[in-house]
Biopython code that builds the backbone (N, CA, C, O; Angstrom):
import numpy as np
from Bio.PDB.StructureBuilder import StructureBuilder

atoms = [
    (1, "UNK", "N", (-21.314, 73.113, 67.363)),
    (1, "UNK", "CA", (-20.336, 72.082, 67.110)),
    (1, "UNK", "C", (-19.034, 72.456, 67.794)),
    (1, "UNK", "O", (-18.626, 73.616, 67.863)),
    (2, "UNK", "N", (-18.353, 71.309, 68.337)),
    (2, "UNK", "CA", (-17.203, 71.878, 68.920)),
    (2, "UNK", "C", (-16.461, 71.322, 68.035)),
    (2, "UNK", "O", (-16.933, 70.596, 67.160)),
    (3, "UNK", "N", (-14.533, 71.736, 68.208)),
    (3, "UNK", "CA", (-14.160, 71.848, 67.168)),
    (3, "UNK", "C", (-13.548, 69.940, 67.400)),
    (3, "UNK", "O", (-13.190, 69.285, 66.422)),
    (4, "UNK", "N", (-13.550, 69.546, 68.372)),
    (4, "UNK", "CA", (-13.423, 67.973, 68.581)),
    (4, "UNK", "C", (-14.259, 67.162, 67.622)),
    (4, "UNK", "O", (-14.106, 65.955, 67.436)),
    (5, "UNK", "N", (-15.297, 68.048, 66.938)),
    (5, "UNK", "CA", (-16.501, 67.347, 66.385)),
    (5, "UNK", "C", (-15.984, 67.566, 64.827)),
    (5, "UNK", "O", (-15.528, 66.740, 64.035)),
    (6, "UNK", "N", (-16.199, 68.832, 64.697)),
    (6, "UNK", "CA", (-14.896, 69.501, 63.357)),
    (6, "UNK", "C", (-14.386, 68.409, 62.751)),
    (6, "UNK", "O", (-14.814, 67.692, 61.847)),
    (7, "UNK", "N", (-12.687, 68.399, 63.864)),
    (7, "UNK", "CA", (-12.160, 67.509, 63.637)),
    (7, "UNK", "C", (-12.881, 65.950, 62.758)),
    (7, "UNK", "O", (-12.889, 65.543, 61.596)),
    (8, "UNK", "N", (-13.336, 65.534, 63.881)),
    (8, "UNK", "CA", (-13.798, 64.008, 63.305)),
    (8, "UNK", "C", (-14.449, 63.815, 62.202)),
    (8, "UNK", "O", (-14.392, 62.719, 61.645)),
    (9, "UNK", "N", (-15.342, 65.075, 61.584)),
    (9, "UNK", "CA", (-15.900, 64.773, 60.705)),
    (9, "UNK", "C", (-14.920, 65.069, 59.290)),
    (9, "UNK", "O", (-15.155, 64.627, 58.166)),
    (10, "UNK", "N", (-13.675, 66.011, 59.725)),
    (10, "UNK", "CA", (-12.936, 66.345, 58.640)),
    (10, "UNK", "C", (-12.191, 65.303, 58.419)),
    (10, "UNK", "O", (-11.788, 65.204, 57.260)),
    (11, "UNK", "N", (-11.698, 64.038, 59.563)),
    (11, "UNK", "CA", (-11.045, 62.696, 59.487)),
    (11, "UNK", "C", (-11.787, 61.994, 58.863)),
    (11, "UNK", "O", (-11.255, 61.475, 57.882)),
    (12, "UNK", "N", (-13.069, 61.697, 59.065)),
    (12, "UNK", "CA", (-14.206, 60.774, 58.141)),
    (12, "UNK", "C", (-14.298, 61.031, 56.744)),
    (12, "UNK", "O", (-14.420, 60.172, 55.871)),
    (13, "UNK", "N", (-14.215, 62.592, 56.541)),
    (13, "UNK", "CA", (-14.445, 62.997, 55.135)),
    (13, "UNK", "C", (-12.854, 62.704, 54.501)),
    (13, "UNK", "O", (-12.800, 61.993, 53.497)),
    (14, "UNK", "N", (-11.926, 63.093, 54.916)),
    (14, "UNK", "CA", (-10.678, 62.140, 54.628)),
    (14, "UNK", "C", (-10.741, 60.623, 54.570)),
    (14, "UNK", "O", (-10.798, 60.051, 53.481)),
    (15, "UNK", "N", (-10.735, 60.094, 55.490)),
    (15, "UNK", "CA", (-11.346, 58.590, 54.940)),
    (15, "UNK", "C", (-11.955, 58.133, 54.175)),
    (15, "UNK", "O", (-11.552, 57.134, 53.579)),
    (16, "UNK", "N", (-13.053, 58.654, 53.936)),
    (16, "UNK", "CA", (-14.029, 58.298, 52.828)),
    (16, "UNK", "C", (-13.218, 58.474, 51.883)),
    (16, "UNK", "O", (-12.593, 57.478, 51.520)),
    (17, "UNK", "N", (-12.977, 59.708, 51.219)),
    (17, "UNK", "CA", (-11.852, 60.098, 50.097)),
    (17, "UNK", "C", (-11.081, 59.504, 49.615)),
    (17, "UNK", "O", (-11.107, 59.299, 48.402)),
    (18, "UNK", "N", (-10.039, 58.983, 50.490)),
    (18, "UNK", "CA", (-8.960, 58.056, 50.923)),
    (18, "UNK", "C", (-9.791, 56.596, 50.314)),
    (18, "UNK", "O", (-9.201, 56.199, 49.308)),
    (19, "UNK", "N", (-10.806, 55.855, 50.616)),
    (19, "UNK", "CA", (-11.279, 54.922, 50.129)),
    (19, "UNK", "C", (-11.639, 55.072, 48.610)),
    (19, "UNK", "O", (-11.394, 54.424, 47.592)),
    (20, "UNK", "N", (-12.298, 56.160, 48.896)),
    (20, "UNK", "CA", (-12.781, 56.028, 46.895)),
    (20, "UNK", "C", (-11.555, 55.985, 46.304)),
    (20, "UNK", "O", (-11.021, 54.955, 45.891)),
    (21, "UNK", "N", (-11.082, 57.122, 46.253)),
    (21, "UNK", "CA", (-9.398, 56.932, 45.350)),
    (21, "UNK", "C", (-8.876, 55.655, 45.348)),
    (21, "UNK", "O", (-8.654, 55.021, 44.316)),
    (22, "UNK", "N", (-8.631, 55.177, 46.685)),
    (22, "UNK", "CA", (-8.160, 54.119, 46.397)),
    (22, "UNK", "C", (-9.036, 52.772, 45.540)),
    (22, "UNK", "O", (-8.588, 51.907, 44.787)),
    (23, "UNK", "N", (-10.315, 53.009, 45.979)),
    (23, "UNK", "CA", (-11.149, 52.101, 45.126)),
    (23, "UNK", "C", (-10.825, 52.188, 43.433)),
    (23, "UNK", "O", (-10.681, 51.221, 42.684)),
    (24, "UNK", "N", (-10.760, 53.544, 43.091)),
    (24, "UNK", "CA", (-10.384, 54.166, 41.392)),
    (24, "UNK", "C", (-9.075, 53.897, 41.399)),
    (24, "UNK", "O", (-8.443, 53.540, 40.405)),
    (25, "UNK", "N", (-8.670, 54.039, 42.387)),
    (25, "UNK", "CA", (-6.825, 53.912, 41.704)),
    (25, "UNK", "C", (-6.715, 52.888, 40.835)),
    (25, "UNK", "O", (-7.256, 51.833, 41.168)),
    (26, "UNK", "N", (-5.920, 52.958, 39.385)),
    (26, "UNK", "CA", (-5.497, 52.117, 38.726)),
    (26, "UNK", "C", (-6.644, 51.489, 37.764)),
    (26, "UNK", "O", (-6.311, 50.708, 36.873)),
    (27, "UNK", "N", (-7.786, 51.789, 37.933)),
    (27, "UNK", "CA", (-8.479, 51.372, 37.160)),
    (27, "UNK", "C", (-8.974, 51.960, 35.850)),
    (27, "UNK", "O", (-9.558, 53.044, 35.861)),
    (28, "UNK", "N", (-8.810, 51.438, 34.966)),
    (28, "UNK", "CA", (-8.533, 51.956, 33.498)),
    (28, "UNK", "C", (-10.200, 51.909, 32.646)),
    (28, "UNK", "O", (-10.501, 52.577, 31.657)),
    (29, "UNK", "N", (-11.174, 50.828, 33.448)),
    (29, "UNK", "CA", (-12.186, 50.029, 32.502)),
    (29, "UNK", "C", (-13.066, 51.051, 33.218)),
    (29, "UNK", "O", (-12.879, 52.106, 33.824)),
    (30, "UNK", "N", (-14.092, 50.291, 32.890)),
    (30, "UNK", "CA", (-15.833, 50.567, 33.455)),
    (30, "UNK", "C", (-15.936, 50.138, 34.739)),
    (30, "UNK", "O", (-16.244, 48.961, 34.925)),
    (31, "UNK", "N", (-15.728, 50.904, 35.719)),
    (31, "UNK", "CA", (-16.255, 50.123, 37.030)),
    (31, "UNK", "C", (-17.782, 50.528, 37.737)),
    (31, "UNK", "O", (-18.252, 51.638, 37.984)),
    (32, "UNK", "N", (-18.373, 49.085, 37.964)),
    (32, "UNK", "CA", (-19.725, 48.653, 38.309)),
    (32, "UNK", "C", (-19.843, 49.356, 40.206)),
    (32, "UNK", "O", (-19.625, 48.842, 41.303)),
    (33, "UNK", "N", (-20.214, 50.487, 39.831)),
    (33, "UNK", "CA", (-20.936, 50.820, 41.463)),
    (33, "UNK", "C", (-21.366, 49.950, 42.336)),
    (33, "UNK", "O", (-21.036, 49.744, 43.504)),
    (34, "UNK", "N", (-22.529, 49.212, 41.302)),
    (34, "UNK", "CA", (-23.401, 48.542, 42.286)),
    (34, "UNK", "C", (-22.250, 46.902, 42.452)),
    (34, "UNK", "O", (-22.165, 46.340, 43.544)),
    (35, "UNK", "N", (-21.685, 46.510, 41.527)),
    (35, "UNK", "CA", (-20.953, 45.205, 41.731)),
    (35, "UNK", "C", (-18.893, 45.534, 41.753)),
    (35, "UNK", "O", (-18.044, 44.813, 41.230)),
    (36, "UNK", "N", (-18.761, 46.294, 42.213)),
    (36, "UNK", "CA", (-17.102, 46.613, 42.523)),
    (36, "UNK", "C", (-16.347, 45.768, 42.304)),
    (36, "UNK", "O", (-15.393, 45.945, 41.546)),
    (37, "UNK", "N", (-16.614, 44.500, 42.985)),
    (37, "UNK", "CA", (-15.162, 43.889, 43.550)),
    (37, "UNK", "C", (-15.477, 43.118, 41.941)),
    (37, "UNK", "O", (-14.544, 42.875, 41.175)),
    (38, "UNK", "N", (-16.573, 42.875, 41.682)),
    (38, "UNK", "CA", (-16.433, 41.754, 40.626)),
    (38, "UNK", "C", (-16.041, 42.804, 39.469)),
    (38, "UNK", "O", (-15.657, 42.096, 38.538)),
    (39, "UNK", "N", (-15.972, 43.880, 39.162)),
    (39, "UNK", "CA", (-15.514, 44.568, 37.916)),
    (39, "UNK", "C", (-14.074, 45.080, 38.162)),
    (39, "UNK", "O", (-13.428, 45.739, 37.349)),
    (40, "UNK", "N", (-13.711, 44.743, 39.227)),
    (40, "UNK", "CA", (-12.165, 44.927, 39.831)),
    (40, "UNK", "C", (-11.732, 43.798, 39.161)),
    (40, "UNK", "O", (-10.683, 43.913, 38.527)),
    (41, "UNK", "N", (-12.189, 42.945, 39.158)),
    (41, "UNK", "CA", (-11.871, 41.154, 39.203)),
    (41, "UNK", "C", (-12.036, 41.108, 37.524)),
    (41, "UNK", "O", (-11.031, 40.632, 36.995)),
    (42, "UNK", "N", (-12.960, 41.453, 36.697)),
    (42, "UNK", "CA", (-12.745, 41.673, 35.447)),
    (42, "UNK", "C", (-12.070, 42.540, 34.742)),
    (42, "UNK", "O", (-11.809, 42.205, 33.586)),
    (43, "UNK", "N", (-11.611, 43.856, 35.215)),
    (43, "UNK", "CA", (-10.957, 44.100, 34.629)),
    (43, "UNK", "C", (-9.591, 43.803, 35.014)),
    (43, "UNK", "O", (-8.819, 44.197, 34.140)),
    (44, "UNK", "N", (-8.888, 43.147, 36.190)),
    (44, "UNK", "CA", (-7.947, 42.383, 36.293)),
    (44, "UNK", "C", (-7.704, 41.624, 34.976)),
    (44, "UNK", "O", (-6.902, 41.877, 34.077)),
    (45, "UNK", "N", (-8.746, 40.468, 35.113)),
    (45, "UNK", "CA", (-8.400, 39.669, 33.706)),
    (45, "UNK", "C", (-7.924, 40.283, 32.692)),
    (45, "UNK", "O", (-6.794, 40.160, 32.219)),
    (46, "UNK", "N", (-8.874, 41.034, 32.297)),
    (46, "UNK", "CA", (-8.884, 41.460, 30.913)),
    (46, "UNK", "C", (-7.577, 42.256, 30.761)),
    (46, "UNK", "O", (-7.193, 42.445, 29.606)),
    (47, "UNK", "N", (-6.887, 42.718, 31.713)),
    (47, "UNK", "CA", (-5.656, 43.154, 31.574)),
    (47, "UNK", "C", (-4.323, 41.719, 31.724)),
    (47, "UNK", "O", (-3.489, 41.448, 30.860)),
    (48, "UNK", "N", (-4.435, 41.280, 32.565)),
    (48, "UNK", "CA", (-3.952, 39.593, 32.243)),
    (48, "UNK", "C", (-3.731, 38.743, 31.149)),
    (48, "UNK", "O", (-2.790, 37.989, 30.905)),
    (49, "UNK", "N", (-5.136, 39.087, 30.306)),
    (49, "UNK", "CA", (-4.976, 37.926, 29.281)),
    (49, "UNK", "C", (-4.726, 39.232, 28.150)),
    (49, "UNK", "O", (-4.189, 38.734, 27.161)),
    (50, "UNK", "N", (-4.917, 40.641, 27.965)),
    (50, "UNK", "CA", (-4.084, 41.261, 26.983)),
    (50, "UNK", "C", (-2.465, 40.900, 27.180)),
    (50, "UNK", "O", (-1.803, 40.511, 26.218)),
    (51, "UNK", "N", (-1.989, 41.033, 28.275)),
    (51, "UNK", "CA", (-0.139, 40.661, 28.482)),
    (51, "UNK", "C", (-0.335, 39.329, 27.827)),
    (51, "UNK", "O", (-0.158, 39.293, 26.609)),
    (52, "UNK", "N", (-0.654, 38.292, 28.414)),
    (52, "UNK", "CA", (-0.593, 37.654, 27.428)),
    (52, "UNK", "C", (-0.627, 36.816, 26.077)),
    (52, "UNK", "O", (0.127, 35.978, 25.582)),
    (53, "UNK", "N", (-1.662, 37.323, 25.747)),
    (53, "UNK", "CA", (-1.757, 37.439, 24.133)),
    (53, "UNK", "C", (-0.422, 38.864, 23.662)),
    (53, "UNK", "O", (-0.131, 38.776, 22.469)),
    (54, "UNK", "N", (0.115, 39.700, 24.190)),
    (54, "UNK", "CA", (1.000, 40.239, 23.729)),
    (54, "UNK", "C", (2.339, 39.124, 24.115)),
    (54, "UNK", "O", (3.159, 38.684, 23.310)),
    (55, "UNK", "N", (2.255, 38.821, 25.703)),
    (55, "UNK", "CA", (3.733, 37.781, 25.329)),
    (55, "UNK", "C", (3.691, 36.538, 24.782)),
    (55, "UNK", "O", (4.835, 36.091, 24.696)),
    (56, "UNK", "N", (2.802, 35.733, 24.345)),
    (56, "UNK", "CA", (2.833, 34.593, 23.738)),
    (56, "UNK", "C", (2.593, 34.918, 22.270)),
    (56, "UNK", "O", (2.404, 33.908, 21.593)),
    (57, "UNK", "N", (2.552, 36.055, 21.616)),
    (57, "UNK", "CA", (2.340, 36.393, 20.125)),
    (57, "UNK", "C", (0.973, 35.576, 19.656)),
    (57, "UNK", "O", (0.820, 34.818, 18.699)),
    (58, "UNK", "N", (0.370, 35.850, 20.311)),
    (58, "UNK", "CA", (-1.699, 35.393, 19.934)),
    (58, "UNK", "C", (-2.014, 35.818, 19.224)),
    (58, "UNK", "O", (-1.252, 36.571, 18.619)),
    (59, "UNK", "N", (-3.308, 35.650, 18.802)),
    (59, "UNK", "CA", (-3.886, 36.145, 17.584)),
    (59, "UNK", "C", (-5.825, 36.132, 17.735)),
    (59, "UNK", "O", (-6.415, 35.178, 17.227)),
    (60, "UNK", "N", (-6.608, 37.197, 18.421)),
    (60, "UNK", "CA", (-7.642, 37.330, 19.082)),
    (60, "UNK", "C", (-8.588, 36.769, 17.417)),
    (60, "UNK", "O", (-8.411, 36.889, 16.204)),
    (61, "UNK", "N", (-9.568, 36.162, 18.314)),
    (61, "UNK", "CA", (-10.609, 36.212, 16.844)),
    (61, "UNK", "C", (-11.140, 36.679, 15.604)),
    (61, "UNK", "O", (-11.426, 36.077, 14.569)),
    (62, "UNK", "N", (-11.229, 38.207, 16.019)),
    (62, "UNK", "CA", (-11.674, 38.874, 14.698)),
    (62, "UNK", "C", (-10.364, 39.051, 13.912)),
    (62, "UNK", "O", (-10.433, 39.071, 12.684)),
    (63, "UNK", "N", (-8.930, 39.206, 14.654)),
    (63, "UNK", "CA", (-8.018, 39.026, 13.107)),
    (63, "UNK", "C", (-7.852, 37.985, 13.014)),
    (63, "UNK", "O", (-6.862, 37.915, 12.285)),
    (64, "UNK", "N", (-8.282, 36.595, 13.370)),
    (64, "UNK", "CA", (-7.968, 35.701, 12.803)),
    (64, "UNK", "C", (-8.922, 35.372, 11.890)),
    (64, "UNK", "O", (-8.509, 34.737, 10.919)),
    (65, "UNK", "N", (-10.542, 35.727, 11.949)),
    (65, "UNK", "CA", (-11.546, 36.051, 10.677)),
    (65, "UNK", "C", (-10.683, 36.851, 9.878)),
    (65, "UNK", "O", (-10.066, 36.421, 8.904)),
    (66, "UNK", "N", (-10.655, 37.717, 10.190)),
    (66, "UNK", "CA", (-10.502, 39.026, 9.213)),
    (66, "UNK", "C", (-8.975, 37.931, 8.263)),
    (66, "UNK", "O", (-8.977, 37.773, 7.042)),
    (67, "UNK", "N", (-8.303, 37.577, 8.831)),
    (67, "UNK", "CA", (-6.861, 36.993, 8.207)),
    (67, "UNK", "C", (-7.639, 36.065, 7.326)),
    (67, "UNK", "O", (-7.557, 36.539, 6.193)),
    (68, "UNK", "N", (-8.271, 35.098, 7.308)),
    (68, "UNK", "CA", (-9.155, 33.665, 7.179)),
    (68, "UNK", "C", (-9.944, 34.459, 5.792)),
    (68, "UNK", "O", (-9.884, 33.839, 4.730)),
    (69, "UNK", "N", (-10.810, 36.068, 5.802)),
    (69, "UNK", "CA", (-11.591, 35.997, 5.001)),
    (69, "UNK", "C", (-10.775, 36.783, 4.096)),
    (69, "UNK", "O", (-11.406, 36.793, 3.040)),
    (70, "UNK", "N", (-9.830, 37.368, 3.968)),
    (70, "UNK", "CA", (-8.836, 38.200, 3.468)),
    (70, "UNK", "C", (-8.147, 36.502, 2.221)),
    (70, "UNK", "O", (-8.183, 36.257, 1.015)),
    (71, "UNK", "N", (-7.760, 35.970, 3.137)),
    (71, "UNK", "CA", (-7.038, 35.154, 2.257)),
    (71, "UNK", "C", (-7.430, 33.628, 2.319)),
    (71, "UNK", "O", (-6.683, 32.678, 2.549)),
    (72, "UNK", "N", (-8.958, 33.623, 2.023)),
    (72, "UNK", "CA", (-9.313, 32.004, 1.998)),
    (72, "UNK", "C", (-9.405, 31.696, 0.330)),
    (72, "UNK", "O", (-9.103, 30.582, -0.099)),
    (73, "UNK", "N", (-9.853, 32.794, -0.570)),
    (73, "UNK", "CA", (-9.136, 32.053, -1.865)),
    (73, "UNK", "C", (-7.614, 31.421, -1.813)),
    (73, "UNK", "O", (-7.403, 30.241, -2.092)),
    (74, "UNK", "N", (-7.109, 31.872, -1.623)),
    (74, "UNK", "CA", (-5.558, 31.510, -1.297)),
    (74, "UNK", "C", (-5.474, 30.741, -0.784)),
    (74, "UNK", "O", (-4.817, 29.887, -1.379)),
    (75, "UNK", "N", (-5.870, 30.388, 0.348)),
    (75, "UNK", "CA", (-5.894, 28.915, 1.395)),
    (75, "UNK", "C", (-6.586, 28.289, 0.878)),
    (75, "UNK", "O", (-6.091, 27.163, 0.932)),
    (76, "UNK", "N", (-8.142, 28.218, -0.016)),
    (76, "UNK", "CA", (-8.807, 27.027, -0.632)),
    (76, "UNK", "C", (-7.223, 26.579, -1.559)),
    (76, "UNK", "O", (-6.396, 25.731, -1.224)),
    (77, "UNK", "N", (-7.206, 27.323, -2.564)),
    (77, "UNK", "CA", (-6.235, 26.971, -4.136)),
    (77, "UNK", "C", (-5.016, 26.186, -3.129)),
    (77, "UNK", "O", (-4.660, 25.067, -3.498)),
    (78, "UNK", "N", (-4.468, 26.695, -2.033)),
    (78, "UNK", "CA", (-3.007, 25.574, -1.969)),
    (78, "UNK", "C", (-3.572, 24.456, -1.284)),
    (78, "UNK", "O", (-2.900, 23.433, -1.157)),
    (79, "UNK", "N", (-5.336, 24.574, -0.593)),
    (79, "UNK", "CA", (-5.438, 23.333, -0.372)),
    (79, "UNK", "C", (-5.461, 22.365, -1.527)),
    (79, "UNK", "O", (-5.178, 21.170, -1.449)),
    (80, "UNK", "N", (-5.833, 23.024, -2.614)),
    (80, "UNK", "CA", (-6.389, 22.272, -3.760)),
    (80, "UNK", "C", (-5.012, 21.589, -4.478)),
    (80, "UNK", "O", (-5.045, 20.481, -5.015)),
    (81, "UNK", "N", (-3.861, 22.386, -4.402)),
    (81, "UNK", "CA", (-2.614, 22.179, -4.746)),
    (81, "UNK", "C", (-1.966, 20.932, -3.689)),
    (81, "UNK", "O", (-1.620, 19.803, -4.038)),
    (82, "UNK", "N", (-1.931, 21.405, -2.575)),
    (82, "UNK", "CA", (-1.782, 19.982, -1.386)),
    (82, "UNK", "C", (-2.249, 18.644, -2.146)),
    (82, "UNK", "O", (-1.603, 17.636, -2.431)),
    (83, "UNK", "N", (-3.758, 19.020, -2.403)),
    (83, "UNK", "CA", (-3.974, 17.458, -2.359)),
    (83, "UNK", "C", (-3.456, 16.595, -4.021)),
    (83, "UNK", "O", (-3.244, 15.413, -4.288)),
    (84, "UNK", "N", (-3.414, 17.697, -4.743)),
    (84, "UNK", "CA", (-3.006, 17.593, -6.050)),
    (84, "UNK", "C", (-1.655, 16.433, -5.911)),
    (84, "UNK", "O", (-1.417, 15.374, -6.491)),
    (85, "UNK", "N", (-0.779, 17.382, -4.618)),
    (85, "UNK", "CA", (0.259, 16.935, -4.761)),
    (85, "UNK", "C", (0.227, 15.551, -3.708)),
    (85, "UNK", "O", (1.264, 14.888, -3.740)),
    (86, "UNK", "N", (-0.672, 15.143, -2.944)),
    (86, "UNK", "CA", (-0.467, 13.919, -2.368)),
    (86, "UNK", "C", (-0.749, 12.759, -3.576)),
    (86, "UNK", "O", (-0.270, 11.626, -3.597)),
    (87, "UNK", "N", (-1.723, 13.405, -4.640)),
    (87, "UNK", "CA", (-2.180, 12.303, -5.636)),
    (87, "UNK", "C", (-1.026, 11.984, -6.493)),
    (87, "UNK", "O", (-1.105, 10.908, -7.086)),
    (88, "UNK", "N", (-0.035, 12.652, -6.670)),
    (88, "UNK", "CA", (1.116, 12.682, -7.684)),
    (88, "UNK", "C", (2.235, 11.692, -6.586)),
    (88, "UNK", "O", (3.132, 11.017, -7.091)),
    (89, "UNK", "N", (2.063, 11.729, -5.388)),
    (89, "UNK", "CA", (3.437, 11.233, -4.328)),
    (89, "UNK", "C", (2.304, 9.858, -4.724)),
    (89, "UNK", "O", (2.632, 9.226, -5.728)),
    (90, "UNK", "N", (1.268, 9.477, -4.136)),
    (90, "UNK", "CA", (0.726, 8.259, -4.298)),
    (90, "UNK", "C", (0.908, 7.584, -5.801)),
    (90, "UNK", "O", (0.773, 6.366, -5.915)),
    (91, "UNK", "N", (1.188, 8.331, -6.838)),
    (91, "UNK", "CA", (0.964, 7.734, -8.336)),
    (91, "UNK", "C", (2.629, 7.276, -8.406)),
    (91, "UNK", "O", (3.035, 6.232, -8.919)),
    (92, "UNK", "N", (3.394, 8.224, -7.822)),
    (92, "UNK", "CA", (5.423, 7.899, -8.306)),
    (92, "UNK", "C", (5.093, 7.439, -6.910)),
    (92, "UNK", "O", (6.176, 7.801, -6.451)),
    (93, "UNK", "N", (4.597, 7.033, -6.071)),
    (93, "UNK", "CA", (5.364, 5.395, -5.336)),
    (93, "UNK", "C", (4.558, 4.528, -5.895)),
    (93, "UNK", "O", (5.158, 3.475, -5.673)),
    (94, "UNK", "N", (3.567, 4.241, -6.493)),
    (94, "UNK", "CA", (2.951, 3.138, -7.335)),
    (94, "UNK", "C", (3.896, 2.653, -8.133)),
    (94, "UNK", "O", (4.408, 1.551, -7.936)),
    (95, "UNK", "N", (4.292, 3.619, -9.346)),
    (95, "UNK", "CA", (5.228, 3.716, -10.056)),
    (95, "UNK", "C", (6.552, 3.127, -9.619)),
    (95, "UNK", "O", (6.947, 2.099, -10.169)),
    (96, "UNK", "N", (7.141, 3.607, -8.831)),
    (96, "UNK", "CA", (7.985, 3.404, -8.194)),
    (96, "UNK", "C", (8.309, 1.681, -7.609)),
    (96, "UNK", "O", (9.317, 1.083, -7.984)),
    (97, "UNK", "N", (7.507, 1.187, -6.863)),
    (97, "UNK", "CA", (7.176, -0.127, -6.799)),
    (97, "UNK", "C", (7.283, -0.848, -8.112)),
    (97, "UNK", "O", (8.099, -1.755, -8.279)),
    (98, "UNK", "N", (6.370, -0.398, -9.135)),
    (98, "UNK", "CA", (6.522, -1.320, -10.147)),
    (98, "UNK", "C", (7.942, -1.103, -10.970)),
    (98, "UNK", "O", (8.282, -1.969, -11.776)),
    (99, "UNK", "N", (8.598, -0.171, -10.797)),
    (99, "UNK", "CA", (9.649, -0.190, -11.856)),
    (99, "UNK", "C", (11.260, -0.814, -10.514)),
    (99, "UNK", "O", (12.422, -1.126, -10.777)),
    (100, "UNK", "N", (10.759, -0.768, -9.619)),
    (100, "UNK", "CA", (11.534, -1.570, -8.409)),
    (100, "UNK", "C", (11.416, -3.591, -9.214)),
    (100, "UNK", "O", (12.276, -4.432, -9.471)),
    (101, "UNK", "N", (9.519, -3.556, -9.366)),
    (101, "UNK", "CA", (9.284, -5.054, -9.577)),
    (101, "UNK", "C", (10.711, -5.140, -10.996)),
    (101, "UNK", "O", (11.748, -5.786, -11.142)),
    (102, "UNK", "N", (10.211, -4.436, -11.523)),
    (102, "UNK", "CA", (10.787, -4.672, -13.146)),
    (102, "UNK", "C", (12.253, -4.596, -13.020)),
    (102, "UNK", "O", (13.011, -5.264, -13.722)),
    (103, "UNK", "N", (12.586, -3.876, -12.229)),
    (103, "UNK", "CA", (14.345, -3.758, -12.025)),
    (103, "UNK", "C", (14.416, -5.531, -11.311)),
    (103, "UNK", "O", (15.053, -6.480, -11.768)),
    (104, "UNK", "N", (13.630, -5.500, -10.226)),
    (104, "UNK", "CA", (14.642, -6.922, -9.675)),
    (104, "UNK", "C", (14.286, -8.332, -10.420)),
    (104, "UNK", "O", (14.894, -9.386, -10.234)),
    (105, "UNK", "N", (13.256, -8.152, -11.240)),
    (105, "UNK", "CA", (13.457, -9.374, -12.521)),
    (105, "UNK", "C", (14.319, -9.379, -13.697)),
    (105, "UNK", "O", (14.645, -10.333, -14.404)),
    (106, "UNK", "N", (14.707, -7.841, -13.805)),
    (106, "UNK", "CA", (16.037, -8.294, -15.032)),
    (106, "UNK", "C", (17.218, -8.185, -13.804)),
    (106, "UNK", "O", (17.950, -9.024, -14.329)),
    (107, "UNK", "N", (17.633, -7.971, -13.123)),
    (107, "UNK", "CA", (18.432, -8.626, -12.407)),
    (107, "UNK", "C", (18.273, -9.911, -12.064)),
    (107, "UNK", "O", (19.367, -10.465, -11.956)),
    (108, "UNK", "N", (17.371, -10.605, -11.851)),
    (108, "UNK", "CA", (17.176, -12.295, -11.729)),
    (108, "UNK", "C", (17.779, -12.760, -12.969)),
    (108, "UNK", "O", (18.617, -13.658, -13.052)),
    (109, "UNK", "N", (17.147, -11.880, -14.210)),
    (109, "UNK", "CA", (17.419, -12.734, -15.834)),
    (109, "UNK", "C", (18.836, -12.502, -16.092)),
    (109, "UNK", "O", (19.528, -13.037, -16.958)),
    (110, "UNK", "N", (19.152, -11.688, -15.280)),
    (110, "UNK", "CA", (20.864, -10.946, -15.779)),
    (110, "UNK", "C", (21.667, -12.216, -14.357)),
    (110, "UNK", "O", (22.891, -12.089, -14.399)),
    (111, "UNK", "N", (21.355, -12.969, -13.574)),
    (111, "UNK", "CA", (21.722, -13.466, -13.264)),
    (111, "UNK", "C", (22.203, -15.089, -13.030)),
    (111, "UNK", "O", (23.095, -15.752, -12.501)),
    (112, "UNK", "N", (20.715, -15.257, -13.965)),
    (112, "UNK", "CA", (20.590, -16.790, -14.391)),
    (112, "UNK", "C", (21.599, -16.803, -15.662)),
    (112, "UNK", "O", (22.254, -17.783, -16.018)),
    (113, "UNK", "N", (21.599, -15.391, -16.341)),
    (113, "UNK", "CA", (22.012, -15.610, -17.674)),
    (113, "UNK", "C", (23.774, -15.676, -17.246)),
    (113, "UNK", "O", (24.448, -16.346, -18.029)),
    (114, "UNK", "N", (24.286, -15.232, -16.440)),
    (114, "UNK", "CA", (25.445, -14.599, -16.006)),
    (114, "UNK", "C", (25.615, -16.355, -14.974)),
    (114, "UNK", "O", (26.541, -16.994, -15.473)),
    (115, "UNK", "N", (25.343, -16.674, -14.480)),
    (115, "UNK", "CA", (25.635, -18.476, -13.619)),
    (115, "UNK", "C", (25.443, -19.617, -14.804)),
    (115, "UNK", "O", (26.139, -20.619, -14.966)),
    (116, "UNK", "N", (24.196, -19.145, -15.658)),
    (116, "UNK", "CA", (24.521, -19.955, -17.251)),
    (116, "UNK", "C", (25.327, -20.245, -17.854)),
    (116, "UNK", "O", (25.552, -21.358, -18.329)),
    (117, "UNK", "N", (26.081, -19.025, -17.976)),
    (117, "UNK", "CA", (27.700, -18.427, -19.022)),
    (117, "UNK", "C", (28.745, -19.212, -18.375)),
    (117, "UNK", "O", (29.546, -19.919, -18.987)),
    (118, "UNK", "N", (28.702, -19.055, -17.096)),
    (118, "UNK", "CA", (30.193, -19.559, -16.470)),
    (118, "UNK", "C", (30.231, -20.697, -16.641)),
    (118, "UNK", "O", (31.215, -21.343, -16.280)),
]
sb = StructureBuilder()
sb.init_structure("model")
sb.init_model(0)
sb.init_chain("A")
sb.init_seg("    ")
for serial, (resi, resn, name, xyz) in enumerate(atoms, 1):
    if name == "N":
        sb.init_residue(resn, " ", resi, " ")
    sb.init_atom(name, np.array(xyz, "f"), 0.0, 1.0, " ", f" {name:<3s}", serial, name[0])
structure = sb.get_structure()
């Protein structure tokens, strides 16, 4: 071997090197040998949509189960209380209406009686 040959192969073996690293650089996940670019490309995302579920204040599935099974007695009972309370707003404007009717007929009688008098 001459050392021209040396050389080139110690530049190739640098290159190569130089590629893998750079292929690993930065990568935090599982990367796929046989499929690279596409596990480059997923774990892109998956670092993407963690930022933002951290900057939009999200809330990933299992704590939103875990929140849901933690406190669904609690969420059934104020549903049960909700509707309690739409039946009580529907009963005092019923109410309400009729004691409206009853107010503006003794004002009619308080007025016939009151144009009577004069």
């Amino acid at each position: 071997m001459t050392p021209l040959e040396i050389v080139l192969i110690i530049i190739l073996i640098a290159v190569t090197l130089f590629l893998v690293y750079y292929f690993f650089r930065g990568s935090t996940g599982n990367l796929a040998i046989s499929r690279p670019v596409e596990s480059r490309v997923d774990e892109y995302l998956d670092r993407k949509f963690d930022q933002m579920i951290e900057e939009w204040s999200l809330v990933r599935k299992p704590q939103l189960q875990k929140f849901k099974d933690e406190r669904n007695d609690l969420l059934d009972h104020d549903e049960e209380r909700i509707q309690k309370l739409k039946e009580y707003e529907a009963e005092m404007k019923k109410n309400l209406t009729e004691l409206e009717g009853r107010l503006d007929t003794l004002e009619n009688t308080l007025e016939i009686k009151k144009s009577g008098k004069c």
